[in-house]
VEXTORNU-43296 format. One record per residue (C-alpha): residue in three letters; x, z, y. Coordinates in steps of 0.25 Angstrom, whole numbers, padded with zeros to 4 digits, always signed. Each point is the difference from the previous one (the first is absolute). Layout:
ALAXZY...
//
This chain:
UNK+0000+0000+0000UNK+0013+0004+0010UNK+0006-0013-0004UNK-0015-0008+0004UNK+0001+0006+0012UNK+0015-0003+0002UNK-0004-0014-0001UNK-0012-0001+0008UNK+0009+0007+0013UNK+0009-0009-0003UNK-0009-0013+0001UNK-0006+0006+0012UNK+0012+0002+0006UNK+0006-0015-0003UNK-0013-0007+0005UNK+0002+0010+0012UNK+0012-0003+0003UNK-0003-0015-0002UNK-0011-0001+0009UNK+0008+0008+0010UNK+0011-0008-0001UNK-0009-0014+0000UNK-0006+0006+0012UNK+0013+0003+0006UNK+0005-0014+0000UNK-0013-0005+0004UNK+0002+0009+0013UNK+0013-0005+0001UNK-0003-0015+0000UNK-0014+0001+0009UNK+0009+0007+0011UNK+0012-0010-0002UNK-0010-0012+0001UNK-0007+0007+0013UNK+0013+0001+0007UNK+0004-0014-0006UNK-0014-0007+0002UNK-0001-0011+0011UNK-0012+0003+0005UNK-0006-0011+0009UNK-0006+0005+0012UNK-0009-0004+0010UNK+0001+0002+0016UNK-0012+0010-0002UNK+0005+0013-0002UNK-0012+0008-0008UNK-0001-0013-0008UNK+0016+0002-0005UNK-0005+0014-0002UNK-0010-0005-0012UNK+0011-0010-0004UNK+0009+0012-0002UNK-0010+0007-0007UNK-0004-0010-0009UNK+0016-0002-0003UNK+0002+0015-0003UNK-0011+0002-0010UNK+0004-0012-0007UNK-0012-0007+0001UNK+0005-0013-0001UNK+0005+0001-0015UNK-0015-0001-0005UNK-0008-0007+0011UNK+0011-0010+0002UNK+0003-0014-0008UNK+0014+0000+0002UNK+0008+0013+0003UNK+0011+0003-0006UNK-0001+0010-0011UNK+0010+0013-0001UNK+0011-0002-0013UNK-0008+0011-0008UNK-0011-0009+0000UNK+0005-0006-0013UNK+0001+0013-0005UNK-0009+0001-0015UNK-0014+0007+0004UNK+0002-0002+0015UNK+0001-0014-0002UNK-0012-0001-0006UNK-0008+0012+0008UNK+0006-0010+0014UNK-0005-0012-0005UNK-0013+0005-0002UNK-0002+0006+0014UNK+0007-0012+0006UNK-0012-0008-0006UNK-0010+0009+0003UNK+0004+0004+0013UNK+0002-0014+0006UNK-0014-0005-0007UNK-0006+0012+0008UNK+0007-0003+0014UNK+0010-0009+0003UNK+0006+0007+0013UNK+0008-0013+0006UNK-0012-0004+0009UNK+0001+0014+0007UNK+0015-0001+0001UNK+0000-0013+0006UNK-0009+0003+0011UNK+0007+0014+0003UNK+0014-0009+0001UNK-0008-0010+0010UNK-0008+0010+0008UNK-0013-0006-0004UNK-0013+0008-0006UNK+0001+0004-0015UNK-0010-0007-0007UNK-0014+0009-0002UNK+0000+0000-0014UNK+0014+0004-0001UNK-0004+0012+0010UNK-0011+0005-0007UNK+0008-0001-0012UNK+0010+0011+0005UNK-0009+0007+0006UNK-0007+0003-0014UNK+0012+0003-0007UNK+0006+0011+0009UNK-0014+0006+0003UNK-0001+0001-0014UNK+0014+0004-0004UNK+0000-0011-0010UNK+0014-0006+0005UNK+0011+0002-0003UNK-0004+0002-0014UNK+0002+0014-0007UNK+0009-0007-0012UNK+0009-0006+0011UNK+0003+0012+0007UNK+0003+0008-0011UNK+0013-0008+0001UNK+0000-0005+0014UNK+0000+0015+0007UNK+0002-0007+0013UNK-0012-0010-0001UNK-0011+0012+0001UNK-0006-0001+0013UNK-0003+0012+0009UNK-0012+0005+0008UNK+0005-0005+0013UNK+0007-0014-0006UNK-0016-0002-0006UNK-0005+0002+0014UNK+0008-0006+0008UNK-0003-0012-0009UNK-0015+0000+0002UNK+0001+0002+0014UNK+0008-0013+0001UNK-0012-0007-0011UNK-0009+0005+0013UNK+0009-0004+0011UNK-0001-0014-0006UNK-0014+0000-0002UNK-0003+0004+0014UNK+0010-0011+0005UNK-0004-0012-0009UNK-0012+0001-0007UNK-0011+0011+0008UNK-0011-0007+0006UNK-0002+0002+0015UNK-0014+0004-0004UNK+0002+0009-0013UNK-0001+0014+0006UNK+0011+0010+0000UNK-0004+0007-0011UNK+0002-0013-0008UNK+0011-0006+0004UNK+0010+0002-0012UNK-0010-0005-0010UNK+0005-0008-0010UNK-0011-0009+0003UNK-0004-0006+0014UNK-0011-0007+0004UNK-0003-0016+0002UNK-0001-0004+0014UNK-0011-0003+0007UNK+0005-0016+0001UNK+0011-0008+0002UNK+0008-0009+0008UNK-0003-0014-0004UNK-0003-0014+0006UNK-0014-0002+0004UNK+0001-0017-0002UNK+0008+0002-0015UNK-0009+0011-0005UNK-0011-0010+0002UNK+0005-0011-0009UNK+0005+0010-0010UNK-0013+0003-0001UNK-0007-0014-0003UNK+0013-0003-0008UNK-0002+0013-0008UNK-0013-0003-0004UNK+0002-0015+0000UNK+0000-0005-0017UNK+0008-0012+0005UNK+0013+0006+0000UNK-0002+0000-0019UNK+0002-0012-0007UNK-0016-0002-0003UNK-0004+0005+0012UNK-0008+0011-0006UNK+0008+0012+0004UNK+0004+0007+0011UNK+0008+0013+0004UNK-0013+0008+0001UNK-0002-0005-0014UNK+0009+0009-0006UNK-0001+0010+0012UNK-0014+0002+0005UNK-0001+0005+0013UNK-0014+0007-0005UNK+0004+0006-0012UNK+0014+0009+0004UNK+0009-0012+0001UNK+0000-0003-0014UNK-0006-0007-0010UNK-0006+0012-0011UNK+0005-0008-0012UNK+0012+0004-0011UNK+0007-0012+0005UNK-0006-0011+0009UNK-0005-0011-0004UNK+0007-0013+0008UNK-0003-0016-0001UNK-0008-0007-0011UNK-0001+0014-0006UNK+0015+0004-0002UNK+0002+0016-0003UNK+0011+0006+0010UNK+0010+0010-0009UNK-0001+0011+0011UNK-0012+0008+0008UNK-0001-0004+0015UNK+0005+0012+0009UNK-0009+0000+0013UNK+0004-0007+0011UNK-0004+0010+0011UNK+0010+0009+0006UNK+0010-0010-0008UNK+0007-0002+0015UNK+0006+0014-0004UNK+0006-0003-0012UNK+0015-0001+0000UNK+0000-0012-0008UNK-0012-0008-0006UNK-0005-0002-0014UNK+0000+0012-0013UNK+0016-0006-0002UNK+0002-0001+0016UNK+0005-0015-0002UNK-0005-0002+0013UNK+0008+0006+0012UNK-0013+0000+0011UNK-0014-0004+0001UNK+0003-0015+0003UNK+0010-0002-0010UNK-0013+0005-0013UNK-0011-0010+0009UNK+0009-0011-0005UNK+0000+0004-0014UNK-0014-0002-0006UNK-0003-0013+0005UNK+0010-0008-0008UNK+0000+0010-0011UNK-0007-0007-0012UNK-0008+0010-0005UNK-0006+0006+0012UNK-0002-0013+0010UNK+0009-0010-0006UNK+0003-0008+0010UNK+0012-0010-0003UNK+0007+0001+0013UNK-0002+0004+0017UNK-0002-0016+0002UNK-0013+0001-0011UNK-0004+0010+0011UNK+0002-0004+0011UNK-0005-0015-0003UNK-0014+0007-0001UNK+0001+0007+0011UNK+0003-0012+0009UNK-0013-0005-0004UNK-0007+0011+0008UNK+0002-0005+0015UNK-0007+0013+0006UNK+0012+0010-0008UNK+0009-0010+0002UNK-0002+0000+0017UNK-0001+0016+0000UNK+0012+0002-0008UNK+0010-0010+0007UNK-0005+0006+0013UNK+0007+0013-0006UNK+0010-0005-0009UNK+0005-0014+0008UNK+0008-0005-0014UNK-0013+0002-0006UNK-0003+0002-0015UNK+0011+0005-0008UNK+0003+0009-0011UNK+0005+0009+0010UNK-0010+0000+0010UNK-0010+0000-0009UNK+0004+0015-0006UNK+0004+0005+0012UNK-0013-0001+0004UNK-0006+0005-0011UNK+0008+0012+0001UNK-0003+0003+0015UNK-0013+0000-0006UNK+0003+0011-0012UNK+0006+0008+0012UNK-0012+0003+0003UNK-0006+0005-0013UNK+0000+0015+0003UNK-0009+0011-0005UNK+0002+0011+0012UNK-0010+0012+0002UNK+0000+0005-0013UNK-0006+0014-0004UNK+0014+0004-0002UNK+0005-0008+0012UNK-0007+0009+0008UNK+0003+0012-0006UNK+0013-0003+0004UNK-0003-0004+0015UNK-0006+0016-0001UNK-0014-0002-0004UNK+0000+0013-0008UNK-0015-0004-0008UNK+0005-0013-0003UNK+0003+0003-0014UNK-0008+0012-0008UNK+0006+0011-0007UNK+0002-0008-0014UNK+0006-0012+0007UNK+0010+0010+0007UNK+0004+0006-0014UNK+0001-0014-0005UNK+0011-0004+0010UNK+0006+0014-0002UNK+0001-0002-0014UNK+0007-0014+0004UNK+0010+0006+0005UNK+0004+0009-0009UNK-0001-0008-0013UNK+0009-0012+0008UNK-0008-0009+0001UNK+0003-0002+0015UNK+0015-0004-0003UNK-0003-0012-0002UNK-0014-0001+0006UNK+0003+0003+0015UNK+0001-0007+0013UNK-0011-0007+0006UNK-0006-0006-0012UNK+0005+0011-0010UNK+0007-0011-0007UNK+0007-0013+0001UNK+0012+0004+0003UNK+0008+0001-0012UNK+0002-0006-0014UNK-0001+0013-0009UNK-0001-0001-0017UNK-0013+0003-0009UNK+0004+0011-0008UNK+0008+0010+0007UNK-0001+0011-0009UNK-0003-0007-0011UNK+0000-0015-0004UNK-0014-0008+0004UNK-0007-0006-0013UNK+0001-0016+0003UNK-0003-0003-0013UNK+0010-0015+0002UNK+0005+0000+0011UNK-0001-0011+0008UNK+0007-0008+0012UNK-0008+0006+0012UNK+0003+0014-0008UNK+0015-0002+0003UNK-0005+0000+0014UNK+0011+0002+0012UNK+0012-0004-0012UNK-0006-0016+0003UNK+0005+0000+0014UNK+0012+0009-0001UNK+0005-0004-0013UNK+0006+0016-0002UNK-0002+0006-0012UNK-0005+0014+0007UNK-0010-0008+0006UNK-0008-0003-0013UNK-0014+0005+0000UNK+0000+0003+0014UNK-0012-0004+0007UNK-0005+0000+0018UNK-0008+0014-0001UNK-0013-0004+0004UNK-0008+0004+0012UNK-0011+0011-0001UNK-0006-0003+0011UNK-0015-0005-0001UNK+0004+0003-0015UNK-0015+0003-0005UNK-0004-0015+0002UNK+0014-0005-0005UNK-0003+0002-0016UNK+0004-0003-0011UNK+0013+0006+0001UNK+0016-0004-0001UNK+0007-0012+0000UNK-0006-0004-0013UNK-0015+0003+0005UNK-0002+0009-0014UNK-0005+0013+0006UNK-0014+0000+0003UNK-0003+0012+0008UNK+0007+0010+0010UNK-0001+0012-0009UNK+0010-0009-0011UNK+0010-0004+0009UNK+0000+0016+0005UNK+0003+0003-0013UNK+0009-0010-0003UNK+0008+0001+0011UNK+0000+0017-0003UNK+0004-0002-0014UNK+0011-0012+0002UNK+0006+0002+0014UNK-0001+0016+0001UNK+0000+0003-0014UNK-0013+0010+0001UNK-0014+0002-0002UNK-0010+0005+0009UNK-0013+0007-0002UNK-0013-0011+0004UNK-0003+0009+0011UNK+0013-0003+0005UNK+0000-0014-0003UNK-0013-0002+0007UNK+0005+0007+0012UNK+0011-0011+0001UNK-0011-0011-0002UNK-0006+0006+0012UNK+0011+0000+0007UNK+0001-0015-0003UNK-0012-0005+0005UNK+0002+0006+0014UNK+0011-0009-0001UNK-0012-0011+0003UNK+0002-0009+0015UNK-0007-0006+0007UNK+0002-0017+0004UNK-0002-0005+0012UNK-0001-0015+0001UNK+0011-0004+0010UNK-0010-0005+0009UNK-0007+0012+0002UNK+0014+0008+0000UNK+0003-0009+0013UNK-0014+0004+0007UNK-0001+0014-0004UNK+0016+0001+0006UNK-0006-0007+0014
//
């Protein structure tokens, strides 16, 4: 029995001493590479402050694609244990877009804000296992403070509205705008272009096909239905509020509004037209479209011109005035004290990480199945999503996150259009992204909160008189 014991001190003691000695080297090097590190800078001094931060605490081994690794990371075990958290850390954030705007001075991205406010509010970074060996990677009290004040600070700078009321102001959601500023002349042939079938190959469709103005901007099928009856392999996002989206389409292949309004007419399974010339030979035949549009594009009909009206059109497909929205603005009985839980629970369970901003949406590409992989069943090309455009490997299954706004008249759900109702997608989006369930009063609290997410549209022409 003395002998047992012998051996277990002895045991404790060795993996003691390992640990203590793994950890000590571990020290060492994350001071040496501090003192040794390059930071780049920008000229704003708070700004090199978070650089420094993010620098000390090592953030960039996991939320990085290409830092260098420390030499124990080819150590048995810790190879392994790094790899893992290299893949998981970067598929939950990738932290080079808020770099990169600290270095030029310009506003970190919303979605990358609210995803560092979440994890230092709820202590989840850095992660336990990680400061077990990198002792000088725990964060403090005040480091955790300083850091939201600054998540704040650049809320109040760059995203708050004018109108959102103080209390409000470092929301991680903001509301639409009452308008924008668009040409008056090209909003006007947007709009006959955007509803004129001319622009497919059979003339039989139109943009408002696809995207009904009546019906939330979208088309309430799985995936649309374009000429002579072909099936589209991807549901229709909405087209309002799309002028917020930081790129256009679920794989964000187009950079801005004008560049998506160019895609469906000469794609053959939505308009199928052969070619702009097709189009525009039609067009030519219409000589009242043809005299108001070369009175405001003097080349006349082109590919170009033709989108870029069209998207001066879209600019002005906003859903303001929303039971939320007004919320915001400080109308404290705007929402009722289910709808209030709703968001609160939103918050908490992370849902607005990635469904922030105005739109609470469309502003980053994020993977299905965070916490656990996402039943495709086959996977299919639209699944590889953001990888199509990109051609990185991390990319894969990445898709736009979608807009919530307006959300209860935008079903079915997902870019494949397979989940019929809001309470699924809750669910799915709980059990795959957050890796939890909810009680039903819970999730029906969040479904509330959801439809107060429901705008109002404005036709343009009334927008102008109501502005005069």
């Amino acid at each position: 029995m003395k002998k047992l014991t012998r051996i277990t001190v002895a045991v404790i003691f060795l993996l003691l001493l390992g640990y203590f000695g793994l950890s000590g080297y571990v020290w060492y090097h994350d001071n040496q590479r501090r003192e040794n590190n390059d930071i780049q800078t920008s000229k704003i001094a708070e700004n090199n402050q978070v650089l420094q931060f993010f620098a000390e605490k090592g953030c960039d081994y996991c939320h990085t694609p290409s830092t260098d690794l420390p030499a124990y990371a080819s150590f048995p075990i810790a190879k392994q244990l790094m790899e893992y958290d290299i893949q998981l850390g970067y598929k939950s954030f990738n932290l080079e877009a808020a770099r990169a705007a600290l270095i030029a001075g310009e506003p970190v991205p919303q979605s990358e804000l609210n995803k560092i406010e979440w994890v230092m509010q709820n202590h989840t970074m850095p992660p336990t296992r990680y400061v077990a060996l990198h002792w000088a990677s725990s964060v403090s009290d005040e480091e955790r403070n300083n850091l939201l004040n600054w998540i704040a600070k650049q809320r109040e700078e760059h995203y708050a509205s004018q109108d959102t009321a103080a209390e409000h102001r470092n929301e991680p959601i903001q509301p639409i705008p009452k308008s924008l500023d668009v040409d008056d002349a090209k909003v006007a042939l947007g709009f006959r272009l955007y509803h004129d079938a001319r622009l497919s190959g059979d003339s039989t469709i139109s943009c408002a096909h696809c995207h009904a103005l009546n019906a939330g901007g979208v088309d309430g099928r799985k995936t649309s239905i374009g000429v002579g009856g072909a099936v589209g392999p991807i549901n229709a996002p909405t087209v309002f509020n799309s002028v917020f989206n930081v790129e256009q389409f679920w794989d964000g292949r187009a950079p801005d509004l004008q560049a998506q309004a160019g895609g469906p007419p000469l794609n053959p399974i939505e308009m199928a037209s052969k070619s702009w010339d097709e189009i525009i030979e039609k067009l030519d035949k219409d000589p009242v479209l043809k005299q108001d549009f070369n009175a405001v594009y003097p080349e006349g009909f082109t590919g170009d011109t033709i989108t870029d009206a069209i998207a001066e059109f879209e600019k002005t497909l906003i859903t303001p005035d929303s039971p939320f929205d007004n919320w915001l603005r400080g109308d404290k009985t705007a929402l009722t004290a289910q709808q209030l839980h709703g968001y609160q629970l939103f918050k908490e369970n992370k849902c607005a990480t990635c469904h922030g901003g105005v739109i609470l949406g469309g502003r980053s590409f994020e993977p299905l199945g965070l916490k656990k992989d996402y039943e495709f069943g086959e996977i299919t090309a639209q699944d590889i999503g953001r990888m199509n455009v990109t051609s990185d490997e991390r990319d894969k299954l990445r898709q736009k996150v979608p807009t919530l706004r307006n959300v209860e008249l935008t079903a079915p759900y997902f870019h494949r259009g397979d989940v019929a109702t809001l309470d699924e997608a809750v669910k799915l989006m709980l059990r795959y992204q957050v890796g939890k369930e909810l009680p039903q009063k819970d999730v029906d609290d969040i479904v509330a909160f959801l439809k107060s997410l429901t705008g109002v549209y404005t036709p343009y022409v009334q927008q102008s008189e109501s502005q005069q």
